[in-house]
C-alpha positions in Angstrom: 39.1 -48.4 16.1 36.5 -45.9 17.8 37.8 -42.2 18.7 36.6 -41.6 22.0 35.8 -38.2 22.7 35.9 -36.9 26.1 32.8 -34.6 27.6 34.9 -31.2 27.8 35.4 -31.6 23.9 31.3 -33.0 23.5 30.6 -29.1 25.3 33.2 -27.4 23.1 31.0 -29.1 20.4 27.6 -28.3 21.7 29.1 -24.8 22.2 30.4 -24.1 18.8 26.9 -25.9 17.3 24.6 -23.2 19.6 26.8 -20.4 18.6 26.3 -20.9 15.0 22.6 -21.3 15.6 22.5 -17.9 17.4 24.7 -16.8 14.2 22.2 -18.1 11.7 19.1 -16.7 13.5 20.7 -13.1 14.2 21.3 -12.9 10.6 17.4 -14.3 9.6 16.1 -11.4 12.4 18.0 -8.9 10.8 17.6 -9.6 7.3 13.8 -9.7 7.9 13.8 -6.7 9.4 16.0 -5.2 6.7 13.5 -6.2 4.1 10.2 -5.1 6.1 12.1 -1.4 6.4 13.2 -0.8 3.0 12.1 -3.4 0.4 8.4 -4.9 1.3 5.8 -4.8 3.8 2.3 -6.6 4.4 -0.9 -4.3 5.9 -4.4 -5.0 6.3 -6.7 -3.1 4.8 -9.1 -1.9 7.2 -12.0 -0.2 5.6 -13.9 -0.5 2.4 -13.2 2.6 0.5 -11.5 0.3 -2.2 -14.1 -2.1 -2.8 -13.9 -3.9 -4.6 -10.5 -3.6 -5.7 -9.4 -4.7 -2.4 -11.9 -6.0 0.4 -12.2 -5.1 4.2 -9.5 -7.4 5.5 -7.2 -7.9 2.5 -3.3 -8.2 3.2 -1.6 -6.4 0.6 2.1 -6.5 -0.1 3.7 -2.9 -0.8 6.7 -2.3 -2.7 8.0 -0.1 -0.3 11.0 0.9 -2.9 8.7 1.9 -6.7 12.0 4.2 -7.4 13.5 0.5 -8.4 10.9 -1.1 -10.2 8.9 1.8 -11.6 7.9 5.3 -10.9 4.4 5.9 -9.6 1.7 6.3 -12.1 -2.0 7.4 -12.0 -4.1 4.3 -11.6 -1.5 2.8 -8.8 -2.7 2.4 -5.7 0.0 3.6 -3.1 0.1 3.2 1.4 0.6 6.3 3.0 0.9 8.3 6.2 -2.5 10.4 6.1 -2.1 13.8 4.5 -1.7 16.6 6.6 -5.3 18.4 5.9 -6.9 14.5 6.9 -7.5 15.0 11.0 -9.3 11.5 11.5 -6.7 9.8 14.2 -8.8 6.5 13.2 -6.6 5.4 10.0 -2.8 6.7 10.3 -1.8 4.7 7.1 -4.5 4.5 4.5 -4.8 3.2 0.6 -6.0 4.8 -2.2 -5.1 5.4 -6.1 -3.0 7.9 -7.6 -5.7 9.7 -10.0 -3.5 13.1 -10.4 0.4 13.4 -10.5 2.7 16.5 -9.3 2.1 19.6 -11.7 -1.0 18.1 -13.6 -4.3 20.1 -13.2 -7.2 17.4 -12.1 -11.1 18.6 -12.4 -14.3 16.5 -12.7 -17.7 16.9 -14.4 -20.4 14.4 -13.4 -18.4 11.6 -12.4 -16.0 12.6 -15.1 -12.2 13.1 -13.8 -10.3 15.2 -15.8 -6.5 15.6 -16.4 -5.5 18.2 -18.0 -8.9 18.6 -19.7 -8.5 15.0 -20.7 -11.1 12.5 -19.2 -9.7 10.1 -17.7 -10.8 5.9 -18.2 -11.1 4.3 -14.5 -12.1 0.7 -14.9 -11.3 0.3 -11.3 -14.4 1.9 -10.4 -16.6 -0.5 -8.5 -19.9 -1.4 -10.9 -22.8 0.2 -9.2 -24.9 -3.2 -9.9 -22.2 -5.2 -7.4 -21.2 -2.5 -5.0 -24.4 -0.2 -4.1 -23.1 1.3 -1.5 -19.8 2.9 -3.6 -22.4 4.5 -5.3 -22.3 8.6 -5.7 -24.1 11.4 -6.4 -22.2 13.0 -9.0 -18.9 15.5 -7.7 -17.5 17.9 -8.9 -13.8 18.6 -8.2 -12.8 22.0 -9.0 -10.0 22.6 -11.3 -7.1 21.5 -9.2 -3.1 22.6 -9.7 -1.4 19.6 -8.1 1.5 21.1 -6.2 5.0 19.8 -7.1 5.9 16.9 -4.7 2.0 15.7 -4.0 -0.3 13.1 -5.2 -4.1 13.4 -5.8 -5.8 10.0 -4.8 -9.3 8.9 -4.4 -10.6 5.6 -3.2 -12.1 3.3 -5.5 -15.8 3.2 -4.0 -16.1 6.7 -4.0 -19.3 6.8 -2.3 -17.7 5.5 0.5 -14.0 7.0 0.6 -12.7 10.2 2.1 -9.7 11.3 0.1 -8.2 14.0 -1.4 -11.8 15.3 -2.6 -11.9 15.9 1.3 -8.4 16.3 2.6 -6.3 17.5 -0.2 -2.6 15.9 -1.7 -0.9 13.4 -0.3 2.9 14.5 0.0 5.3 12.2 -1.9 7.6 11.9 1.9 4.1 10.7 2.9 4.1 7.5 0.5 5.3 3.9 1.9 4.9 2.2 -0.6 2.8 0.8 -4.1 0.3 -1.9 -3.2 1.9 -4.5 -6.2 0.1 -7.9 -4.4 -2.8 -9.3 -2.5 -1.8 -11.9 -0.3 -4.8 -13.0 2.0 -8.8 -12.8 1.4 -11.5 -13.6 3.0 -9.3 -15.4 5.9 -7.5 -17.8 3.4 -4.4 -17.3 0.7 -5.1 -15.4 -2.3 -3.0 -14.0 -4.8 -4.0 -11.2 -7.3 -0.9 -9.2 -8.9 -1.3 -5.4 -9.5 
């Protein structure tokens, strides 16, 4: 025997179907949005003072909470709001690697950086043989107290980078987040772990 259903219970149905939709999808729009404010976030990188670490037109993932998965360290590249002493309206959120940490003392001979009157290794450094134009003449960066609370970065292709050689310390309430993944290169997926 067939139940016959009549059409007022076919639109109490309907009704009760759509609502759960609109349920489902609040919950996907807010969880999203949830995870983009606190957990991660995709940018594009617009410029190439990382070459060739990361390339003009990278997406990058940030781990936009490092206090969970590990403290900031020099050699990690973080996103930030520019520094206060950087006045170029062009970039409002730029990249660039941590090279000094709150209370250490940075300097540089040649292109030396120094930590404490330890050199410092940088294998990130773009080779000058592949990336000409992140080459520079040698810098010097006068013995440096990094202030409690701030990060000295510099970009990658230093030729090419205006940091905190220029600008001065990034302020930790600055920092979004720790660049931990490349997701997009040269206008196709790409993966590359940090």
């Amino acid at each position: 025997m067939q139940e016959v259903i009549s059409s007022k219970q076919r639109e109490r149905i309907g009704k009760r179907r759509l609502s759960k939709w609109i349920v489902v999808l609040i919950l996907v729009g807010f969880s999203s949005l949830l995870i983009r404010t606190f957990v991660f976030q995709v940018f594009l990188v617009p410029s190439g003072s990382m070459l060739p670490t990361l390339q003009i037109g990278d997406r990058i993932l940030v781990d936009k909470i490092p206090w969970l998965s590990r403290d900031i360290h020099v050699g990690d590249m973080i996103v930030f709001h520019r520094a206060p002493g950087d006045t170029d309206p062009l970039y409002p959120v730029l990249v660039k690697r941590v090279i000094g940490l709150p209370g250490e003392t940075i300097s540089s001979s040649g292109d030396t950086v120094y930590i404490n009157g330890r050199a410092i290794a940088e294998p990130w450094l773009a080779a000058m043989d592949v990336t000409p134009t992140c080459a520079q003449s040698s810098f010097n960066i006068p013995t440096t107290h990094i202030p409690k609370g701030q990060y000295y970065v510099l970009g990658d292709c230093r030729g090419d980078s205006s940091d905190s050689r220029v600008w001065g310390t990034v302020p930790i309430g600055n920092v979004i987040g720790r660049v931990t993944l490349v997701i997009w290169r040269h206008n196709h997926p790409w993966f590359h772990w940090f």
